[in-house]
C-alpha positions in Angstrom: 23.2 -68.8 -96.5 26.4 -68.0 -94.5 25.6 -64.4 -95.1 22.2 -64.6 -93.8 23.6 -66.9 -91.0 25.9 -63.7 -90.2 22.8 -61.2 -90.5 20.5 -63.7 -88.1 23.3 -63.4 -85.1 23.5 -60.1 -86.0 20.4 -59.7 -84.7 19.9 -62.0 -82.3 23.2 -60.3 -80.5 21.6 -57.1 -81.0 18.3 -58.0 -80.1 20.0 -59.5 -76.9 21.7 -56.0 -76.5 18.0 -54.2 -76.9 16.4 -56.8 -74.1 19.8 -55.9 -71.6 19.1 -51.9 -71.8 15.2 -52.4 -71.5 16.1 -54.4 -68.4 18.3 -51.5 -66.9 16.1 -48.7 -67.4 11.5 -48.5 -67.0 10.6 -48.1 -70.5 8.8 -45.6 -72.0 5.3 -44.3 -72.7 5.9 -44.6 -76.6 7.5 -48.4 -75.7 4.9 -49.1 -73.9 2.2 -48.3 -76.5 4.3 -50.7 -78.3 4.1 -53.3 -76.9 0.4 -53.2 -76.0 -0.8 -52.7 -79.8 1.9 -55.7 -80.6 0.2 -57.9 -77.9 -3.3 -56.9 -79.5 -2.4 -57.8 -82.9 -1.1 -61.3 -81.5 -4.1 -61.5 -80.1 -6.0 -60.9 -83.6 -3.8 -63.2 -85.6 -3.2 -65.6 -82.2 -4.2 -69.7 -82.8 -7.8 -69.2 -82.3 -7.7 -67.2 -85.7 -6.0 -69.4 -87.8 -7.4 -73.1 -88.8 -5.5 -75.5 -90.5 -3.3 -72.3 -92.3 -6.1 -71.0 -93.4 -6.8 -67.5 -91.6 -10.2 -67.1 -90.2 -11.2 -63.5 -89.4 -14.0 -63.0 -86.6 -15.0 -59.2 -86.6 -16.7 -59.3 -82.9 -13.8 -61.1 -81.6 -11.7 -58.3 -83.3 -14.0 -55.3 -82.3 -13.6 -56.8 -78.4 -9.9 -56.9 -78.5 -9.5 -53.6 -79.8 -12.0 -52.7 -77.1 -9.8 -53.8 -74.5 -6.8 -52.7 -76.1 -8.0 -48.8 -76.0 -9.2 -49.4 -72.2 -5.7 -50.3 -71.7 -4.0 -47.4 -73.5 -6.1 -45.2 -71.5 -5.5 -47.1 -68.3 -2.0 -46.7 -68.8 -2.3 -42.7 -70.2 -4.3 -42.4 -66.9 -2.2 -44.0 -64.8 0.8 -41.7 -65.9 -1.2 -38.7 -65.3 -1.7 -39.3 -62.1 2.0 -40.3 -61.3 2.4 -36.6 -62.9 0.1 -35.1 -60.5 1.5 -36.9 -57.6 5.2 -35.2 -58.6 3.4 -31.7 -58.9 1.8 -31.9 -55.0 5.1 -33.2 -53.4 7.0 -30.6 -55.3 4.5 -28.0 -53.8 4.3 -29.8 -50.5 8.1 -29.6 -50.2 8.3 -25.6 -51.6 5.4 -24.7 -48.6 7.0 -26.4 -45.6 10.4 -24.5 -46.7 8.3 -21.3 -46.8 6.8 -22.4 -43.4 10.0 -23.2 -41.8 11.8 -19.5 -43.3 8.9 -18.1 -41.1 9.0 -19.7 -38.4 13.0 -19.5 -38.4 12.9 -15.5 -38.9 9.5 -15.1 -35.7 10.7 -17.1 -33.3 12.2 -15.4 -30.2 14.4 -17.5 -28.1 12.8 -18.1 -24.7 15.8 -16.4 -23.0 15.5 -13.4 -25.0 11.7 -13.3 -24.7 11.9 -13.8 -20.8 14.4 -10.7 -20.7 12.2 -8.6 -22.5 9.2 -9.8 -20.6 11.2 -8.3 -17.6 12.7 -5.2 -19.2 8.9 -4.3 -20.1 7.8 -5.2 -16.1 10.4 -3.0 -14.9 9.4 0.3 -17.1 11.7 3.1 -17.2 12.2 2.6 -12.9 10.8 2.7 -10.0 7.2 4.7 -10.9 6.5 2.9 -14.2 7.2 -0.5 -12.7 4.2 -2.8 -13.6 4.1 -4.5 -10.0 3.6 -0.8 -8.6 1.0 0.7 -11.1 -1.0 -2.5 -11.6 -0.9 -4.4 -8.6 -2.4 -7.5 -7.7 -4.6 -6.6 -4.7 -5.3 -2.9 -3.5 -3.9 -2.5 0.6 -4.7 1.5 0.2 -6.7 2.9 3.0 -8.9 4.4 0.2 -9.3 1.3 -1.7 -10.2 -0.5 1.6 -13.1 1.8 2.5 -14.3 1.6 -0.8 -14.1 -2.1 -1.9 -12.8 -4.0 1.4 -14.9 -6.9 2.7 -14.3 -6.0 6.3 -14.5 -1.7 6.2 -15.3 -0.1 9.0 -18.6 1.9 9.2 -18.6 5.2 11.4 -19.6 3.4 14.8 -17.0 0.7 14.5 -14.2 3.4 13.9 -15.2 5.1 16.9 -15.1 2.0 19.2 -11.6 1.1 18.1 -10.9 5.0 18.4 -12.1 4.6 22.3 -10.4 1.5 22.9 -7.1 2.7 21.2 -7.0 6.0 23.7 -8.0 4.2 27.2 -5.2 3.7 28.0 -4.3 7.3 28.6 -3.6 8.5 32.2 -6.2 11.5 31.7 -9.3 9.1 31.3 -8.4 7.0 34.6 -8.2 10.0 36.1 -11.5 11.4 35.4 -12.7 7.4 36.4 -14.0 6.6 33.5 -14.9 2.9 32.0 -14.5 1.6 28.7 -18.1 2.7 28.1 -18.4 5.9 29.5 -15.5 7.0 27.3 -17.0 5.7 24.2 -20.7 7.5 25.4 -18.2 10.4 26.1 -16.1 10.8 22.7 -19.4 9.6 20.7 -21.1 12.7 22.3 -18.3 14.7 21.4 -17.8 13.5 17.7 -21.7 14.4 17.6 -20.9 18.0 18.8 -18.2 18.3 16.4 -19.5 16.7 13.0 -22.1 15.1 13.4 -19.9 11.7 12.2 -19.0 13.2 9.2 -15.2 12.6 8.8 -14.5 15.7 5.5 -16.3 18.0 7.8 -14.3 21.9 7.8 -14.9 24.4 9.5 -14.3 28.0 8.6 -11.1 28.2 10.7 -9.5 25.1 9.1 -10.6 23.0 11.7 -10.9 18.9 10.1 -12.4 15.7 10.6 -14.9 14.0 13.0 -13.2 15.8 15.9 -12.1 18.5 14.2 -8.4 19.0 14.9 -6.5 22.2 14.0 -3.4 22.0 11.9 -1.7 22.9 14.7 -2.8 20.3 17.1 -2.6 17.3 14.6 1.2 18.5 14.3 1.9 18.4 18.0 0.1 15.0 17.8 2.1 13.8 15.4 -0.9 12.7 13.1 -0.2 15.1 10.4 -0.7 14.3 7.1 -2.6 11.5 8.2 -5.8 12.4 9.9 -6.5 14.1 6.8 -7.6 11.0 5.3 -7.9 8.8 7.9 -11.1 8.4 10.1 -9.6 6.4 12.2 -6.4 8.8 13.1 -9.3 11.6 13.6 -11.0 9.8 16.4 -7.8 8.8 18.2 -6.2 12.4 17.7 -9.0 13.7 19.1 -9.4 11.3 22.0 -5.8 11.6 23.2 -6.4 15.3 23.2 -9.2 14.9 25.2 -7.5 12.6 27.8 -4.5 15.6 27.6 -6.8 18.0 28.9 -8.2 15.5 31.3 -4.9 15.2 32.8 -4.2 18.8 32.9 -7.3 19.8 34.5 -8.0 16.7 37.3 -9.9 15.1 35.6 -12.9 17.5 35.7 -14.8 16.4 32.7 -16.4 20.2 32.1 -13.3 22.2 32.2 -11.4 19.3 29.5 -14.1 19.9 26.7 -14.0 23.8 27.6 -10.5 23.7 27.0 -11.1 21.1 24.1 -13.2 23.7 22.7 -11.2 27.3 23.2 -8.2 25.8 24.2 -6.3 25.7 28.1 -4.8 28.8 27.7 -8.4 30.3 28.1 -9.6 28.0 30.8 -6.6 28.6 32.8 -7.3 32.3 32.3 -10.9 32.7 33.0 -10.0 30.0 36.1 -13.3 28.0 34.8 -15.4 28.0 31.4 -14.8 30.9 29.6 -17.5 33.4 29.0 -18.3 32.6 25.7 -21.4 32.0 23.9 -20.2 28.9 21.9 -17.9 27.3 25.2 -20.8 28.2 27.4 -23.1 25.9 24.8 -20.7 23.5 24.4 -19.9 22.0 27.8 -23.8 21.9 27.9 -24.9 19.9 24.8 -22.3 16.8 24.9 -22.8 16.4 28.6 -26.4 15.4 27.6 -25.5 13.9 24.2 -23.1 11.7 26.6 -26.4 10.9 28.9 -28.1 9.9 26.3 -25.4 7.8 24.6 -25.0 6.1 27.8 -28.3 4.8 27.8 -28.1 3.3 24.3 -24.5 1.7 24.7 -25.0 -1.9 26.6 -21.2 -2.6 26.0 -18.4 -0.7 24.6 -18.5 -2.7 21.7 -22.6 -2.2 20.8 -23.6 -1.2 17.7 -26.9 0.9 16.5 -26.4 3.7 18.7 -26.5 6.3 16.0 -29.5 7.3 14.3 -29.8 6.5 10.7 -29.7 9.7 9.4 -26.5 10.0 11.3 -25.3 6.8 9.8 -26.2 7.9 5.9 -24.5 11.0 6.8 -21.3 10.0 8.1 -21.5 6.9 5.1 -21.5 9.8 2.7 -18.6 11.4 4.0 -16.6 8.3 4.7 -16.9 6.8 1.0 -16.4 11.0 -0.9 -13.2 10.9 1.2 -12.2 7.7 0.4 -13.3 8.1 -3.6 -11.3 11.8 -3.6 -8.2 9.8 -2.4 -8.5 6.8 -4.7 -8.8 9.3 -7.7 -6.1 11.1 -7.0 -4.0 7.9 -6.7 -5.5 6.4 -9.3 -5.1 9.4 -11.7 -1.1 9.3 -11.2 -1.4 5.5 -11.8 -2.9 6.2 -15.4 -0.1 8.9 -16.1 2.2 6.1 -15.1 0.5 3.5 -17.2 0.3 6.2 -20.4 4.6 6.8 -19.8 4.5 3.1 -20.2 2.4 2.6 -23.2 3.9 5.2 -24.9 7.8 3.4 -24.1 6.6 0.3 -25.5 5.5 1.6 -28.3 7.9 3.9 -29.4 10.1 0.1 -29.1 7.7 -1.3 -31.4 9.4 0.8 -34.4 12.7 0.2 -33.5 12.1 -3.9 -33.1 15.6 -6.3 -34.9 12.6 -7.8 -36.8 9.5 -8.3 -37.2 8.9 -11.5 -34.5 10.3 -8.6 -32.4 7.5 -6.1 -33.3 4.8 -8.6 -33.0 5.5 -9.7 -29.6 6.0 -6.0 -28.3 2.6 -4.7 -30.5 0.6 -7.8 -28.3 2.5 -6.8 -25.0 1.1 -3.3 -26.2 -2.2 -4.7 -26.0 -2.0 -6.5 -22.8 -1.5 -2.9 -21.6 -4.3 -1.2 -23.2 -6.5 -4.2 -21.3 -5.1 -3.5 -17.7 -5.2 0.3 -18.2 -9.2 -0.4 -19.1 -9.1 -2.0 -15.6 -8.1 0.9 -14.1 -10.4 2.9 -15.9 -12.8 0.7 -14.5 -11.7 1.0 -10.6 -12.3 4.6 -11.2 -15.5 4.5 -12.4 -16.1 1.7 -9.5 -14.8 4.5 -7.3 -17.1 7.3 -8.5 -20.1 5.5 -8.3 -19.4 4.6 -4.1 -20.6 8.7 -3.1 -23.3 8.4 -5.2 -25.0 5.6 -3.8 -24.3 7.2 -0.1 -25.8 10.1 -1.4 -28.8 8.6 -2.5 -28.9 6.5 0.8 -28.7 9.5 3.2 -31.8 11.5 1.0 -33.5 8.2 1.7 -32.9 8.4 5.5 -33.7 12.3 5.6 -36.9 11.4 3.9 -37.8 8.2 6.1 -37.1 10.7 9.2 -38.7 13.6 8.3 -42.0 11.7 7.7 -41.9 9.8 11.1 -41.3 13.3 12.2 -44.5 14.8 10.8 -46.6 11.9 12.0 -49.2 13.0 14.3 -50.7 9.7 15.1 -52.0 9.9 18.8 -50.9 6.5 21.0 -53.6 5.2 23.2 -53.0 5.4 26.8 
């Protein structure tokens, strides 16, 4: 008995021992299993199945509590799965957002850096390639104003601001001219000379609407200029004018004959000289000027050039303007190519590869504002044609109203 004392506090201690580690760590899926098929077959053998120590054995009641006792091993086997899986997507949450922050870590550019290559890539390789110059924000070129400006200046409203620019001159006061009769009187001249077409040439290298020789646009002091200015042609041409009106007294006749084959020759022949052209010349803008006159209500009026006149001049306004918009716009695209090319040649020699992204999209921004110049050009090209097809237009509209015989009743 004392022996089996011994062995029953044995156990008890060591059961005690078995209840302390259960307590300090979660038991097991085997343990658990245990304990649920232990708690079953309590259940089976439990008070309800036992009457008066006689064991009473109820097969539905059985066949229900083993039901219940396999929904709970599988509750419990499902429930640890899942605990399982939950591990598994934590551990591959964890493993992409350290992937996701290596990336972002190794493109990121700090905003210094990125703002000092930003500028480096502005500023090109100097003065020419520098973005501000071959992109600009608005176009102030005398070209790109006659072709795309809202307030361009058609042929008529250059010469008014031609005549009013050159009034002042001592030569037309003393002819006594008035703001109008000088307008009539370099209108009818511009008429003789080119009919309004400002590229007009002549064999002799004679240019522009009042066709000024090299020579003369030197002296002036308009040289390059009235090359491709309209403008700078009219106002040459009209302070010449007034020159000769100075020289000569004022005598309207002897300033264009002198305009025409130059003072030397009207000084020499003490009057026009004998020559077919001079002889026509101080003829035809004299009555050009009459009938100017007529038409001009104010120096400022407007429609006193035909239409055919107009288209003609128009034509020759917008070629001029479109030849020196190419040729500006042609070194703008070699300048835009140098640039291209620098940023990409960077592209392979980028620290890494946040580097080489950023410079490959700054590539592309380029490739899209070279496409706008691309664009201006075609813009450009397309102005001359248009004035061509206008003046064919006006020739047609005046040649028929020409050929119509209609008789007017009187």
């Amino acid at each position: 008995m004392a022996r089996r004392g011994v062995s029953s506090r044995r156990c008890r201690s060591s059961g005690r021992v078995r209840l302390r580690a259960m307590r300090d760590r979660p038991p097991s899926r085997a343990c658990l299993r245990h304990v649920l098929l232990v708690a079953g077959l309590t259940a089976l053998t439990g008070p309800g199945a036992q009457a008066q120590g006689v064991p009473i054995f109820d097969p539905a009641q059985a066949a229900e509590q083993a039901r219940q006792l396999a929904e709970r091993l599988q509750d419990e086997a499902l429930q640890i799965g899942k605990g399982d899986q939950r591990v598994r997507i934590e551990d591959i949450k964890r493993a992409q957002l350290e992937q996701l922050d290596a990336i972002i870590e190794g493109g990121t550019i700090s905003s210094q850096s990125m703002t000092s290559t930003i500028q480096s890539l502005e500023a090109g390789q100097g003065t020419e390639t520098d973005a501000a110059r071959v992109y600009p924000d608005s176009e102030t070129s005398l070209p790109a104003r006659q072709l795309f400006g809202d307030a361009r200046q058609n042929i008529e409203e250059i010469i008014i601001q031609g005549a009013r620019d050159t009034y002042h001159h001592p030569g037309v006061a003393r002819a006594g001219l008035s703001p109008v009769q000088w307008r009539a009187l370099l209108q009818a001249l511009i008429w003789q000379e080119s009919r309004f077409n400002p590229a007009a040439e002549s064999p002799v290298g004679a240019y522009g609407l009042t066709q000024i020789m090299p020579g003369t646009a030197s002296d002036l002091g308009i040289d390059p200029a009235w090359r491709t200015d309209p403008l700078v042609q009219v106002q040459g041409g009209g302070r010449y004018l007034a020159r000769r009106l100075d020289q000569l007294g004022g005598d309207i006749i002897l300033a264009l004959a002198a305009y025409n084959a130059g003072l030397g020759r009207v000084q020499h022949y003490g009057g026009v000289p004998p020559f077919a052209e001079t002889q026509n010349y101080v003829q035809i803008i004299p009555r050009k000027y009459n009938d100017y006159l007529r038409l001009i209500g104010g120096e400022d009026a407007l429609g006193t050039i035909s239409a055919v006149h107009m288209a003609n001049a128009e034509l020759g306004l917008r070629g001029m303007a479109a030849i020196g918009y190419a040729e500006a716009g042609h070194a703008n695209i070699r300048r835009a190519a140098e640039r291209l090319a620098a940023i990409v040649t960077q592209v392979g020699q980028g620290e890494d590869w946040a580097e080489a992204q950023a410079l490959n999209t700054y590539a592309r921004a380029e490739i899209g504002r070279l496409l706008v110049l691309s664009m201006r050009m075609q813009a450009a090209r397309a102005q001359p044609l248009s004035a061509e097809q206008l003046m064919v237009i006006a020739q047609m509209a005046d040649e028929k109203r020409f050929s119509d015989l209609t008789l007017e009743e009187f």
